[in-house]
mmCIF entry with sequence, helices, sheets and N, C-alpha, C, O atoms, coordinates in Angstrom:
data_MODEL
# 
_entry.id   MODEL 
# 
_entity.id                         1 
_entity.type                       polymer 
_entity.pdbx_number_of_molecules   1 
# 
_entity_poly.entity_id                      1 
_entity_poly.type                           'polypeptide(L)' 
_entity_poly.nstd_linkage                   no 
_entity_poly.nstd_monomer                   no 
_entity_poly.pdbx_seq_one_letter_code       
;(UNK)(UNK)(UNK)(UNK)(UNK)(UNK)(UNK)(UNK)(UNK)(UNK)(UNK)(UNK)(UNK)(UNK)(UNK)(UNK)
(UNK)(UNK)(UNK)(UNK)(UNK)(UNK)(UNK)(UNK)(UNK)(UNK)(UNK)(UNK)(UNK)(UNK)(UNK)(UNK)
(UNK)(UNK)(UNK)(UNK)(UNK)(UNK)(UNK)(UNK)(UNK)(UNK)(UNK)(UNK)(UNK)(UNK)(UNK)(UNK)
(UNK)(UNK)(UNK)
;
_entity_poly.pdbx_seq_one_letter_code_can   XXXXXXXXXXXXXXXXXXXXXXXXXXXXXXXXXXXXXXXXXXXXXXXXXXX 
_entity_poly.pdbx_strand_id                 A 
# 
loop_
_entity_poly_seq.entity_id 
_entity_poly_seq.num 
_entity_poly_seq.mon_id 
_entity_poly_seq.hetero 
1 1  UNK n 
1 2  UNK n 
1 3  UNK n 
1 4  UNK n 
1 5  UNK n 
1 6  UNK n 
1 7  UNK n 
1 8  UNK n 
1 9  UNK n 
1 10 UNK n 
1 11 UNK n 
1 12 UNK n 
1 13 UNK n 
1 14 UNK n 
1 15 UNK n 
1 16 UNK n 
1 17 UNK n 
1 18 UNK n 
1 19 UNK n 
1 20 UNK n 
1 21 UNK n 
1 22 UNK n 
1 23 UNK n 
1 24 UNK n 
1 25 UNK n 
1 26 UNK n 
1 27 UNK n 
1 28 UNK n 
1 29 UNK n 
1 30 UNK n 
1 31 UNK n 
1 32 UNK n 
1 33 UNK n 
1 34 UNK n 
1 35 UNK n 
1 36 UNK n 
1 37 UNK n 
1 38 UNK n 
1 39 UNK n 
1 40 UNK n 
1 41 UNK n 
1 42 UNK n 
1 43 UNK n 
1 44 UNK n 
1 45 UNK n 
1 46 UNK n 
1 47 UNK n 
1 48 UNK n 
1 49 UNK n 
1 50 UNK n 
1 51 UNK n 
# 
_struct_asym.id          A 
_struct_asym.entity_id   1 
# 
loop_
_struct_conf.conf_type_id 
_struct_conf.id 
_struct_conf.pdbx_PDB_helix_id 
_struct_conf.beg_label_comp_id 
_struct_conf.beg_label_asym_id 
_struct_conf.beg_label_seq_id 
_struct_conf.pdbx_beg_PDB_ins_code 
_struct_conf.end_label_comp_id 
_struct_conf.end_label_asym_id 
_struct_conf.end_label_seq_id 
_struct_conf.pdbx_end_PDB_ins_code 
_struct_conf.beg_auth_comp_id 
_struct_conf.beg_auth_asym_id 
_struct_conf.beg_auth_seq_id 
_struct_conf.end_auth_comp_id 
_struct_conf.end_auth_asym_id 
_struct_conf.end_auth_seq_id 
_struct_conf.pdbx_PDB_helix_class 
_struct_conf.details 
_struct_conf.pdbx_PDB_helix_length 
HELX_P HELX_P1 AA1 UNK A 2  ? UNK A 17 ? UNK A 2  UNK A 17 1 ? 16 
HELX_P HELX_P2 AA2 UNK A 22 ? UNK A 33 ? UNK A 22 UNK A 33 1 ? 12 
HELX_P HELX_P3 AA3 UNK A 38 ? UNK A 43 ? UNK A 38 UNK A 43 1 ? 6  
# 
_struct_conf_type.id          HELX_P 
_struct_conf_type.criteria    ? 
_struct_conf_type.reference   ? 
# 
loop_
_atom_site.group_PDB 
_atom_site.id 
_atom_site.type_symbol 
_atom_site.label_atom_id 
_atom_site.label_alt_id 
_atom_site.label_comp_id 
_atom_site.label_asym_id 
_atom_site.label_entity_id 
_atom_site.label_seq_id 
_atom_site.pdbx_PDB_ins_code 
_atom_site.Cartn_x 
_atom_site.Cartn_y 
_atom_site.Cartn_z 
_atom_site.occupancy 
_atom_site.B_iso_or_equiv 
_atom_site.pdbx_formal_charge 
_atom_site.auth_seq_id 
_atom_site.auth_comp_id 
_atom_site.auth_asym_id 
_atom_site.auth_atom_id 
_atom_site.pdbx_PDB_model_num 
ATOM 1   N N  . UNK A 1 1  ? -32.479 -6.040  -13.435 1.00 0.00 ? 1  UNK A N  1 
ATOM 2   C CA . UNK A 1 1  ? -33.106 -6.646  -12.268 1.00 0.00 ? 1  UNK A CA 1 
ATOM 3   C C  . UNK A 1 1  ? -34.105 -5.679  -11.637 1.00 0.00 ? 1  UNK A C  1 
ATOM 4   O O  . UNK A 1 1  ? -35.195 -6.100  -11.248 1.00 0.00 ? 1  UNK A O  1 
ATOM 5   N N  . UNK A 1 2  ? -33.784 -4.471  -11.532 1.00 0.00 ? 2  UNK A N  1 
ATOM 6   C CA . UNK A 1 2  ? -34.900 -3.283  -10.725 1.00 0.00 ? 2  UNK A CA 1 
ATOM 7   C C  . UNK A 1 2  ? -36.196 -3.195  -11.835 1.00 0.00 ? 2  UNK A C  1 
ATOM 8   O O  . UNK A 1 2  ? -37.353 -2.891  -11.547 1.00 0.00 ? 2  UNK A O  1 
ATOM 9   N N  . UNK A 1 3  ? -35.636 -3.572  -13.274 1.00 0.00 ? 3  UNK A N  1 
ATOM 10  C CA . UNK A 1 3  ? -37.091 -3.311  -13.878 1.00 0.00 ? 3  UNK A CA 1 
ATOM 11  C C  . UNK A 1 3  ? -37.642 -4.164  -13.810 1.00 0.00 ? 3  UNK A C  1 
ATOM 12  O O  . UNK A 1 3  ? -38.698 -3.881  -14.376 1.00 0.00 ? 3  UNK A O  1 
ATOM 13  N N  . UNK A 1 4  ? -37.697 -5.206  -13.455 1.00 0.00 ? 4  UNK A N  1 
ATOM 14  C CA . UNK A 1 4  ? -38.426 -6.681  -13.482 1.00 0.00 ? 4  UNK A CA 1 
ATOM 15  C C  . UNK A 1 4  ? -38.936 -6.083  -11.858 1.00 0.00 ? 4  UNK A C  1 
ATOM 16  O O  . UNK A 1 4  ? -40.153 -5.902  -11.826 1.00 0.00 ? 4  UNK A O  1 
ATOM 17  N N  . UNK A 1 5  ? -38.531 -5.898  -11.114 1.00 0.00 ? 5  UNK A N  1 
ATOM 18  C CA . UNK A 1 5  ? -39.045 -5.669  -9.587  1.00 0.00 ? 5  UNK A CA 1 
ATOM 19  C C  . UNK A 1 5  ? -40.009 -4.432  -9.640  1.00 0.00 ? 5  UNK A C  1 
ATOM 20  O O  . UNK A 1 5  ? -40.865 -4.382  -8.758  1.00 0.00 ? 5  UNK A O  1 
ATOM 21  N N  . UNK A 1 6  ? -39.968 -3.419  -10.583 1.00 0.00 ? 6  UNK A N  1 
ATOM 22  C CA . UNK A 1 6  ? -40.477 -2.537  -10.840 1.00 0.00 ? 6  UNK A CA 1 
ATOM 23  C C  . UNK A 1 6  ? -41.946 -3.264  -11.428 1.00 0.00 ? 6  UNK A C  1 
ATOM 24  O O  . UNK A 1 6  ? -42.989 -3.095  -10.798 1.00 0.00 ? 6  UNK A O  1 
ATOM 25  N N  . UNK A 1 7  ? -41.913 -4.091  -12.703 1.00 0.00 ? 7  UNK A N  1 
ATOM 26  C CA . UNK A 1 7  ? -42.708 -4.306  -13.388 1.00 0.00 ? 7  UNK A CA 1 
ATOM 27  C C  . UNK A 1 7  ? -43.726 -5.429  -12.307 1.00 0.00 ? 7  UNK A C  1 
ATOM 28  O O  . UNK A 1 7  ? -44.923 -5.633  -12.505 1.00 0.00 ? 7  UNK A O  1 
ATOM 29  N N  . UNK A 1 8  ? -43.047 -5.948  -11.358 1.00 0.00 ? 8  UNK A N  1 
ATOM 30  C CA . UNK A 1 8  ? -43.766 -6.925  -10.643 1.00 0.00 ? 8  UNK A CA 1 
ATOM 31  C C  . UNK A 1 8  ? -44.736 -6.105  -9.361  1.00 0.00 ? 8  UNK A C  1 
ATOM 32  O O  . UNK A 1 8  ? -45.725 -6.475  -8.727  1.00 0.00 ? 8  UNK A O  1 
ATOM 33  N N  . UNK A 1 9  ? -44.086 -5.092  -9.347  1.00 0.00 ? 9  UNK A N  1 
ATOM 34  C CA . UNK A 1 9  ? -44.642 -3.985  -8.333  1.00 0.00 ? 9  UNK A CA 1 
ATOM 35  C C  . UNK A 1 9  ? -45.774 -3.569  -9.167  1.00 0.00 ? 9  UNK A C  1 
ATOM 36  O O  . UNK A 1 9  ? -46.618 -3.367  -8.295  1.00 0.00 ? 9  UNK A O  1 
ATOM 37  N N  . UNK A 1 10 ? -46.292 -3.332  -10.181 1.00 0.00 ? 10 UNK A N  1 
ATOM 38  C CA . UNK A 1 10 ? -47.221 -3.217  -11.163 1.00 0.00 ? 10 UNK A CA 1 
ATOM 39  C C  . UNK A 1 10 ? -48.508 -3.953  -11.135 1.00 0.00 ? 10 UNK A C  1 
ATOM 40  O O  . UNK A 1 10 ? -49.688 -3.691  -10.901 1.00 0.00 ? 10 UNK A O  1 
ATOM 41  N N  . UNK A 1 11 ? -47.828 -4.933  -11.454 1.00 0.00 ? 11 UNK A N  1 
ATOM 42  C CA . UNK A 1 11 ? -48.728 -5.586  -12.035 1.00 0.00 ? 11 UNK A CA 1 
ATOM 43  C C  . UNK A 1 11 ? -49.302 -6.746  -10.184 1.00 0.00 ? 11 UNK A C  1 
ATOM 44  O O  . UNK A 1 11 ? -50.193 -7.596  -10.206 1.00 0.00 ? 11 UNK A O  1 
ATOM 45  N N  . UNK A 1 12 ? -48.781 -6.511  -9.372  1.00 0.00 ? 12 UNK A N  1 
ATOM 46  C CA . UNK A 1 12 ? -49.615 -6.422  -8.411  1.00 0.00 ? 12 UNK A CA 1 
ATOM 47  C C  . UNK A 1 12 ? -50.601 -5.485  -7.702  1.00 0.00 ? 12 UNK A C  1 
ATOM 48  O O  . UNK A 1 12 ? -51.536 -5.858  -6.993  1.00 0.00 ? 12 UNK A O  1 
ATOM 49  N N  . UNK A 1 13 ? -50.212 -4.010  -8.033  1.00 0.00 ? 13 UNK A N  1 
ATOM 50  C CA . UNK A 1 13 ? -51.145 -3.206  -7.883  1.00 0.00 ? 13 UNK A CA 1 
ATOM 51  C C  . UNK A 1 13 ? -52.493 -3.390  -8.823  1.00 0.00 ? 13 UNK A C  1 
ATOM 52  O O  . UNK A 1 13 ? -53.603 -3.469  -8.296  1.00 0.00 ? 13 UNK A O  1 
ATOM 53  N N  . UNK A 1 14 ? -52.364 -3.436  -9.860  1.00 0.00 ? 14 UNK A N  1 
ATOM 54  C CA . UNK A 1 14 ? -53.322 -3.925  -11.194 1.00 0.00 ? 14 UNK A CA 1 
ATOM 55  C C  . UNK A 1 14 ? -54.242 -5.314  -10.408 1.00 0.00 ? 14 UNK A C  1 
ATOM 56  O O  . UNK A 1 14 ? -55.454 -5.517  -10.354 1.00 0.00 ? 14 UNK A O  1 
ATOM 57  N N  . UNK A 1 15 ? -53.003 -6.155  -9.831  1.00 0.00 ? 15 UNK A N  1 
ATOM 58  C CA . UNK A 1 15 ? -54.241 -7.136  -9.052  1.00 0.00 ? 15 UNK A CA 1 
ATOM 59  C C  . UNK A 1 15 ? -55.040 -6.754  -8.232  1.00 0.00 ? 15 UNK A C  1 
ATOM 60  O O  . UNK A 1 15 ? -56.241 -7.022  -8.283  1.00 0.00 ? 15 UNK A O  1 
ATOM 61  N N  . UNK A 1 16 ? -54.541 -6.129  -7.429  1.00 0.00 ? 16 UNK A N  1 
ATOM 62  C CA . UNK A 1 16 ? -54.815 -5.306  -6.101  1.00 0.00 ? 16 UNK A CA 1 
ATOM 63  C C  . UNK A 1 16 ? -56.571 -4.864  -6.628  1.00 0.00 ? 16 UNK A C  1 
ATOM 64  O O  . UNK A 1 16 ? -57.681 -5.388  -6.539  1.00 0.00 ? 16 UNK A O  1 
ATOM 65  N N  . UNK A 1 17 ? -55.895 -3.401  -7.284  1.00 0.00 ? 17 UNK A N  1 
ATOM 66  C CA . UNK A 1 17 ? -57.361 -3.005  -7.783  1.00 0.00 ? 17 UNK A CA 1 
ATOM 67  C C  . UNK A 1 17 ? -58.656 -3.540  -8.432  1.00 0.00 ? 17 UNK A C  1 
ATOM 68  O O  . UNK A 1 17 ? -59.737 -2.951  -8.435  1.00 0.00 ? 17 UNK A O  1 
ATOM 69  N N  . UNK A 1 18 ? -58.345 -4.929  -9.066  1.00 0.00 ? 18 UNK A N  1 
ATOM 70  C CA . UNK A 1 18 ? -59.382 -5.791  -9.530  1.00 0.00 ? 18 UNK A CA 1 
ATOM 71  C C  . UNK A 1 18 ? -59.840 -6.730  -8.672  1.00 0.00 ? 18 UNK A C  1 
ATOM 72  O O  . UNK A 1 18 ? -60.522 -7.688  -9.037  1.00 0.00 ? 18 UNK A O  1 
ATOM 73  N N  . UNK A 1 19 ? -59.514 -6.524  -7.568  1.00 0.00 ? 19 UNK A N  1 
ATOM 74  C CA . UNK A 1 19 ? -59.789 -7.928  -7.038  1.00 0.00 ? 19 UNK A CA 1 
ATOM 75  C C  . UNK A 1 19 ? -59.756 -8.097  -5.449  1.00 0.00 ? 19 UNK A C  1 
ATOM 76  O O  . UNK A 1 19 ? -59.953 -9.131  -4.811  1.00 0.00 ? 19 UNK A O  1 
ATOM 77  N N  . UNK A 1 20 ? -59.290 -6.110  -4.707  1.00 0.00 ? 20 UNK A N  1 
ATOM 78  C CA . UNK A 1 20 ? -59.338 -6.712  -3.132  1.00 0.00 ? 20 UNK A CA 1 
ATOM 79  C C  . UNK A 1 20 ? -60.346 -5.835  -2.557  1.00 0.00 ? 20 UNK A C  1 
ATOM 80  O O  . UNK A 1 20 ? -60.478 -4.690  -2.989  1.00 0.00 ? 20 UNK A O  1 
ATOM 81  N N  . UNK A 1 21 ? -61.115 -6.320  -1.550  1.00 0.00 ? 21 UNK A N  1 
ATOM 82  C CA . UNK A 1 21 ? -62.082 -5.036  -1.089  1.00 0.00 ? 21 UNK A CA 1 
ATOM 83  C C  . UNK A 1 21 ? -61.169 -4.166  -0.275  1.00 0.00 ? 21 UNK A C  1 
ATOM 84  O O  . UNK A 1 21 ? -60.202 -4.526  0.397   1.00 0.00 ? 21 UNK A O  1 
ATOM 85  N N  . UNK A 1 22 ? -61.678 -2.876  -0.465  1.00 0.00 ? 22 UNK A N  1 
ATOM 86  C CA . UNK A 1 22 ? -61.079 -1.212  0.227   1.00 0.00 ? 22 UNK A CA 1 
ATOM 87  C C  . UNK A 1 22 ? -60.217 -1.729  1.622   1.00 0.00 ? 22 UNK A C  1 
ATOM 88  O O  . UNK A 1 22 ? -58.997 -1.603  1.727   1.00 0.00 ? 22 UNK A O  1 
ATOM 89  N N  . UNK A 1 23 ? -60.932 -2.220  2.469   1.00 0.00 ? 23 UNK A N  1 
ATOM 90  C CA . UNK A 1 23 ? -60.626 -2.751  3.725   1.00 0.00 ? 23 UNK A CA 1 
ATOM 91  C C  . UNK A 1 23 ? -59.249 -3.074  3.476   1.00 0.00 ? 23 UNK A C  1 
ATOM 92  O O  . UNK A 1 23 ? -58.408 -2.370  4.036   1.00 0.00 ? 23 UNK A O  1 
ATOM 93  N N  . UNK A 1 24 ? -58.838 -4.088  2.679   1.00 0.00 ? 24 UNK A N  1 
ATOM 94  C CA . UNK A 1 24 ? -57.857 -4.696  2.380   1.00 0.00 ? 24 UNK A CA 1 
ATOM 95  C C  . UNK A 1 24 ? -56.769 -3.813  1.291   1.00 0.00 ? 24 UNK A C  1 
ATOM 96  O O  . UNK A 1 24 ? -55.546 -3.702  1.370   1.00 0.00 ? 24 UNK A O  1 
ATOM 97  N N  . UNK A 1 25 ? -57.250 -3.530  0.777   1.00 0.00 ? 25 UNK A N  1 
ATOM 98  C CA . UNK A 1 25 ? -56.408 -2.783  -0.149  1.00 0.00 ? 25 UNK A CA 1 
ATOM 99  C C  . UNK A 1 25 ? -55.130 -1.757  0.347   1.00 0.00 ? 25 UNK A C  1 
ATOM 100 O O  . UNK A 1 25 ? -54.032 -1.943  -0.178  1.00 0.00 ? 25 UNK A O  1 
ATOM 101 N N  . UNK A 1 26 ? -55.241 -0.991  1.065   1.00 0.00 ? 26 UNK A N  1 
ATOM 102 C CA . UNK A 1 26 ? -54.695 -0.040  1.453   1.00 0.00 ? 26 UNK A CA 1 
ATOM 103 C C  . UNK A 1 26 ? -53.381 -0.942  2.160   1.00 0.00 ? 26 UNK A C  1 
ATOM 104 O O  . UNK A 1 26 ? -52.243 -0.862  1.697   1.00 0.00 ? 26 UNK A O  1 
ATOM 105 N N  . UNK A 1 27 ? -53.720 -1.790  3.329   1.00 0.00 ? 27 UNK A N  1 
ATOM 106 C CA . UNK A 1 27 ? -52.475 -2.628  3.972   1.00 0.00 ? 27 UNK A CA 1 
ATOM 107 C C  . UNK A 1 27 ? -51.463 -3.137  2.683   1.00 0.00 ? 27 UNK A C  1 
ATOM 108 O O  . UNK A 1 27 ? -50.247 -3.071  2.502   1.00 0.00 ? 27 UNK A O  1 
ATOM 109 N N  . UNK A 1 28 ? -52.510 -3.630  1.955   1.00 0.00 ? 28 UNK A N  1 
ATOM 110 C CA . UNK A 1 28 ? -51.546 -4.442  0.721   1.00 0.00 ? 28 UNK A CA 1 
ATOM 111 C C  . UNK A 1 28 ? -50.571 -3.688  -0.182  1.00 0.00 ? 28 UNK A C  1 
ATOM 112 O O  . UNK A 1 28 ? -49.498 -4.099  -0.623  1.00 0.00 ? 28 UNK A O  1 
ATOM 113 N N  . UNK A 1 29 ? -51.226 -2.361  -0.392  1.00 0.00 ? 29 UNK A N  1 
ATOM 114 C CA . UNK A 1 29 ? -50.699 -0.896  -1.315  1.00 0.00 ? 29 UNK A CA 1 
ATOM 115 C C  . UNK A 1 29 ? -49.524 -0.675  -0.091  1.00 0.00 ? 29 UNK A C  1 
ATOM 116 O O  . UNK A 1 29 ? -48.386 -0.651  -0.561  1.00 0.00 ? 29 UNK A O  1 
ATOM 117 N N  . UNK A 1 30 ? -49.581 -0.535  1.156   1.00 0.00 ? 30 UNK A N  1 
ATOM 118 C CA . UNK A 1 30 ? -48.449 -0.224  1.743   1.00 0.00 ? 30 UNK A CA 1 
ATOM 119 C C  . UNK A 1 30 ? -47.148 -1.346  1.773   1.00 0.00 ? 30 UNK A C  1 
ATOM 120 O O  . UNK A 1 30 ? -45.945 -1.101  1.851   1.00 0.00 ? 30 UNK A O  1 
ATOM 121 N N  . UNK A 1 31 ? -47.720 -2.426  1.699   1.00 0.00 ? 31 UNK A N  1 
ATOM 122 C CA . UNK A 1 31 ? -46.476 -3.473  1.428   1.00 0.00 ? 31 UNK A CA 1 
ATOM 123 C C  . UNK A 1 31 ? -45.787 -3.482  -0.051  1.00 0.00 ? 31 UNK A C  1 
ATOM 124 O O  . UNK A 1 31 ? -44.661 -3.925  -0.280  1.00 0.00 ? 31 UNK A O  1 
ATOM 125 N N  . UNK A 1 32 ? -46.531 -3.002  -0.860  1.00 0.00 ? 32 UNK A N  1 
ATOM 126 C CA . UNK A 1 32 ? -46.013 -2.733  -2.049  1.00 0.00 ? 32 UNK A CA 1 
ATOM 127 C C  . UNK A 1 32 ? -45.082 -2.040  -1.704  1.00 0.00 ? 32 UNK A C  1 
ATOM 128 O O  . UNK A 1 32 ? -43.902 -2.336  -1.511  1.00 0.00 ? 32 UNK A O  1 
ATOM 129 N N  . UNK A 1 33 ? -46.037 -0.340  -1.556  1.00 0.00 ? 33 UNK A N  1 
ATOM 130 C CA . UNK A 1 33 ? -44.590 0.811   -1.065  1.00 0.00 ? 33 UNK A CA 1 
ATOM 131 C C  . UNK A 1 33 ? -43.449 0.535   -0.913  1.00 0.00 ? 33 UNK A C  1 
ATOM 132 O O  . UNK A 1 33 ? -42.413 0.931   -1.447  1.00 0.00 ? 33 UNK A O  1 
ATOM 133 N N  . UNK A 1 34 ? -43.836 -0.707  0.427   1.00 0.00 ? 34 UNK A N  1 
ATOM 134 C CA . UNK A 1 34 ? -42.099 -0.973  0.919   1.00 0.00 ? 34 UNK A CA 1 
ATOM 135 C C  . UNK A 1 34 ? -41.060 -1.867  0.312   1.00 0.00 ? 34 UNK A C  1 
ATOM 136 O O  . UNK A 1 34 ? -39.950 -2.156  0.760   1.00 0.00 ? 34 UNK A O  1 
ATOM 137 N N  . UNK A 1 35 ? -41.803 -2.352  -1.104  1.00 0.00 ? 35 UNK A N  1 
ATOM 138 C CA . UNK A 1 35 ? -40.625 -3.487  -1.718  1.00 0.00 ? 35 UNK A CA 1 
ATOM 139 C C  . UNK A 1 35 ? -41.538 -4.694  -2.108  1.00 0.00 ? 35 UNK A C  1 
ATOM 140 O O  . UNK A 1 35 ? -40.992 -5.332  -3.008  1.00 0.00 ? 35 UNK A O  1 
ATOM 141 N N  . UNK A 1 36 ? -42.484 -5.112  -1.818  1.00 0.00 ? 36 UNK A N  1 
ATOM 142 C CA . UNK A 1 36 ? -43.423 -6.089  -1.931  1.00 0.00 ? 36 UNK A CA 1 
ATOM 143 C C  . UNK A 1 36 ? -43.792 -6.146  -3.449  1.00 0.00 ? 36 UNK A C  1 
ATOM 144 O O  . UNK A 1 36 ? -44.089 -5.190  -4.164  1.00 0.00 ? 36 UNK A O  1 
ATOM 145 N N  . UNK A 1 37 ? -43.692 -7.792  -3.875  1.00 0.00 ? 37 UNK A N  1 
ATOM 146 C CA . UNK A 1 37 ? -43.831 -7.793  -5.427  1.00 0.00 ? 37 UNK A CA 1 
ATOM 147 C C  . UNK A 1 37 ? -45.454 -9.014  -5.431  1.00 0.00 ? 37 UNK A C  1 
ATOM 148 O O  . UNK A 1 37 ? -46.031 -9.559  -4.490  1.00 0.00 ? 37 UNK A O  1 
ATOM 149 N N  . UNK A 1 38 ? -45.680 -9.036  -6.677  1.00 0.00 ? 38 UNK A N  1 
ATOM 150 C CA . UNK A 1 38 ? -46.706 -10.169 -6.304  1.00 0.00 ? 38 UNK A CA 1 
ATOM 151 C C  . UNK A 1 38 ? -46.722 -11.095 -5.766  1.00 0.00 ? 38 UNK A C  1 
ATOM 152 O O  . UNK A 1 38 ? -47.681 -11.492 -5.104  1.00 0.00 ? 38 UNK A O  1 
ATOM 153 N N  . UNK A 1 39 ? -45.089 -11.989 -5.996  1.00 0.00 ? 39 UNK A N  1 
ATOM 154 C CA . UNK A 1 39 ? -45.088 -12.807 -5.842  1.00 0.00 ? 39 UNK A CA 1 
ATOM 155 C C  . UNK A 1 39 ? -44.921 -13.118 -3.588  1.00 0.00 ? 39 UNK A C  1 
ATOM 156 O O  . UNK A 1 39 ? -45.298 -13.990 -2.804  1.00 0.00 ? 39 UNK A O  1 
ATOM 157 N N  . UNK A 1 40 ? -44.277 -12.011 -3.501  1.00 0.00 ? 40 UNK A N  1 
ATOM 158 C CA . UNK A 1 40 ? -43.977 -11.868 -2.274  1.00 0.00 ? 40 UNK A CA 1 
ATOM 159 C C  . UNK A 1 40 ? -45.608 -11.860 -1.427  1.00 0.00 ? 40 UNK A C  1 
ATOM 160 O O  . UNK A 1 40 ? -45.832 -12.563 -0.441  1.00 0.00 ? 40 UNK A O  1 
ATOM 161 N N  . UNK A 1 41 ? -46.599 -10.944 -2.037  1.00 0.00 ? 41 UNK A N  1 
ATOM 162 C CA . UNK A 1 41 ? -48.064 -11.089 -1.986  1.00 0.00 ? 41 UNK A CA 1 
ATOM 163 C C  . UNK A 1 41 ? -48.667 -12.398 -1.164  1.00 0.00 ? 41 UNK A C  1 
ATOM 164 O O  . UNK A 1 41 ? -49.195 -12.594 -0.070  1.00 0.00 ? 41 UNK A O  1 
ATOM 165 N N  . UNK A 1 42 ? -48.353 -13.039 -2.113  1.00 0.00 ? 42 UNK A N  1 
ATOM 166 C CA . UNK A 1 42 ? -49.046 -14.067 -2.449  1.00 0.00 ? 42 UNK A CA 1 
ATOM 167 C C  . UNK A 1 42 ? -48.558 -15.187 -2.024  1.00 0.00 ? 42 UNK A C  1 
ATOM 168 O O  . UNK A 1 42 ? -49.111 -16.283 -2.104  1.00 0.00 ? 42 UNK A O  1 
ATOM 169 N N  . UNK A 1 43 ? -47.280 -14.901 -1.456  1.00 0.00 ? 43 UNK A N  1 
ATOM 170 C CA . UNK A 1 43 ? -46.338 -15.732 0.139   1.00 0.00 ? 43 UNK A CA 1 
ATOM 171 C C  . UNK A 1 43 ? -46.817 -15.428 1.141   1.00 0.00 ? 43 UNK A C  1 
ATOM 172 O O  . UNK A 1 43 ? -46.681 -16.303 1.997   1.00 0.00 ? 43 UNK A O  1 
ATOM 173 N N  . UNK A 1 44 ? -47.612 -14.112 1.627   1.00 0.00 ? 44 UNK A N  1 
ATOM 174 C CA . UNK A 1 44 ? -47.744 -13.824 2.822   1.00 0.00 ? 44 UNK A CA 1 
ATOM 175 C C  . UNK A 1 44 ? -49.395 -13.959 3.146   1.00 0.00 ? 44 UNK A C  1 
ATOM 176 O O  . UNK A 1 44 ? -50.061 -13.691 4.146   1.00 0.00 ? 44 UNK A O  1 
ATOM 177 N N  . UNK A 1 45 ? -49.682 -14.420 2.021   1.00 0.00 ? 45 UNK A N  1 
ATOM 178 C CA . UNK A 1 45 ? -51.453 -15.081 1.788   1.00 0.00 ? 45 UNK A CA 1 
ATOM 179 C C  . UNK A 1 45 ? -52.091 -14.069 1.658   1.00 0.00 ? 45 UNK A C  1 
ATOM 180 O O  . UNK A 1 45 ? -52.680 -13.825 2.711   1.00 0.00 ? 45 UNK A O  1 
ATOM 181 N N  . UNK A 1 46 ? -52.346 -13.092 0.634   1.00 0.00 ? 46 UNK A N  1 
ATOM 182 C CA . UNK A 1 46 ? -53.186 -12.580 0.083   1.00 0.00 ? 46 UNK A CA 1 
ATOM 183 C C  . UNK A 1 46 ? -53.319 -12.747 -1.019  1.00 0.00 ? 46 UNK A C  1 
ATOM 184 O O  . UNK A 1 46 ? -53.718 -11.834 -1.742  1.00 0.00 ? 46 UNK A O  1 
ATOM 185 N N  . UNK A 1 47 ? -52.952 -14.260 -1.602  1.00 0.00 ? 47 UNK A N  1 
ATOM 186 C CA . UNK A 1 47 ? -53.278 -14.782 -2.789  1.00 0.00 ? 47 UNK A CA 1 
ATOM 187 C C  . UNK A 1 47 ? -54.894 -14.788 -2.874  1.00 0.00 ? 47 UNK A C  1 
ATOM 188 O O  . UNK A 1 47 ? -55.368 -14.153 -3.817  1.00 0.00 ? 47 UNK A O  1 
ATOM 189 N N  . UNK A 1 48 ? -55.645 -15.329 -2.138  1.00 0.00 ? 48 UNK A N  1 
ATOM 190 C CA . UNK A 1 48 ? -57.310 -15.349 -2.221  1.00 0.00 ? 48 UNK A CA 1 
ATOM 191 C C  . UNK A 1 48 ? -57.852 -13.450 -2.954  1.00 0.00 ? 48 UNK A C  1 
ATOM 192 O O  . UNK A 1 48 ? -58.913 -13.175 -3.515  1.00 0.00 ? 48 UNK A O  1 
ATOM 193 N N  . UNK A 1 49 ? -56.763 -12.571 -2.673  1.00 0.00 ? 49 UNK A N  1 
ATOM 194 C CA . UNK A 1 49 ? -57.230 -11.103 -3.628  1.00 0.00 ? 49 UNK A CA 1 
ATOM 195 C C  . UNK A 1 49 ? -56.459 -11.175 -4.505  1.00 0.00 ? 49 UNK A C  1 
ATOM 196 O O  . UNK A 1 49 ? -56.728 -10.251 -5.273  1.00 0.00 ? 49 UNK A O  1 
ATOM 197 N N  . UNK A 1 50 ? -55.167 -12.049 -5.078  1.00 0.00 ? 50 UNK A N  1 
ATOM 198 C CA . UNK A 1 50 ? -55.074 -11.966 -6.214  1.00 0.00 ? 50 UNK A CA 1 
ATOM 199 C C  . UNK A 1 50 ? -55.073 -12.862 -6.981  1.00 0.00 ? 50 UNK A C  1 
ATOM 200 O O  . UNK A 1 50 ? -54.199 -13.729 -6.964  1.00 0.00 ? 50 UNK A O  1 
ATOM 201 N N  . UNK A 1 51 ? -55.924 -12.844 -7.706  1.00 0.00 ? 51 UNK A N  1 
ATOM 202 C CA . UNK A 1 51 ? -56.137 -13.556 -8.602  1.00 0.00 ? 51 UNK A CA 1 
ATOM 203 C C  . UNK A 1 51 ? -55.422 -13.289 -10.564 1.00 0.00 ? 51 UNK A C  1 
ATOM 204 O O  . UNK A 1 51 ? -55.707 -14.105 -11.441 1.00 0.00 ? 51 UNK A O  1 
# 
């Protein structure tokens, strides 16, 4: 279960970097930090940066 949460922590950063301007990025990188997976992302509406 932690590697799947691990791997989802990933591969939202990977979104992150393709796809949010600087401005935005950094808030989003800190919700990661704290436990934040894509999918959690993309509940709290920063789906429009990941694509």
């Amino acid at each position: 279960m932690n590697e799947d949460k691990d791997r989802g922590q990933r591969i939202a950063i990977m979104a992150i970097k393709e796809n949010t301007p600087k401005d935005v990025e950094q808030e989003i990188l800190n919700l990661i930090s704290a436990g934040d997976t894509l999918k959690d992302l993309k509940n709290r509406g920063y789906s429009t940066h990941l694509s």
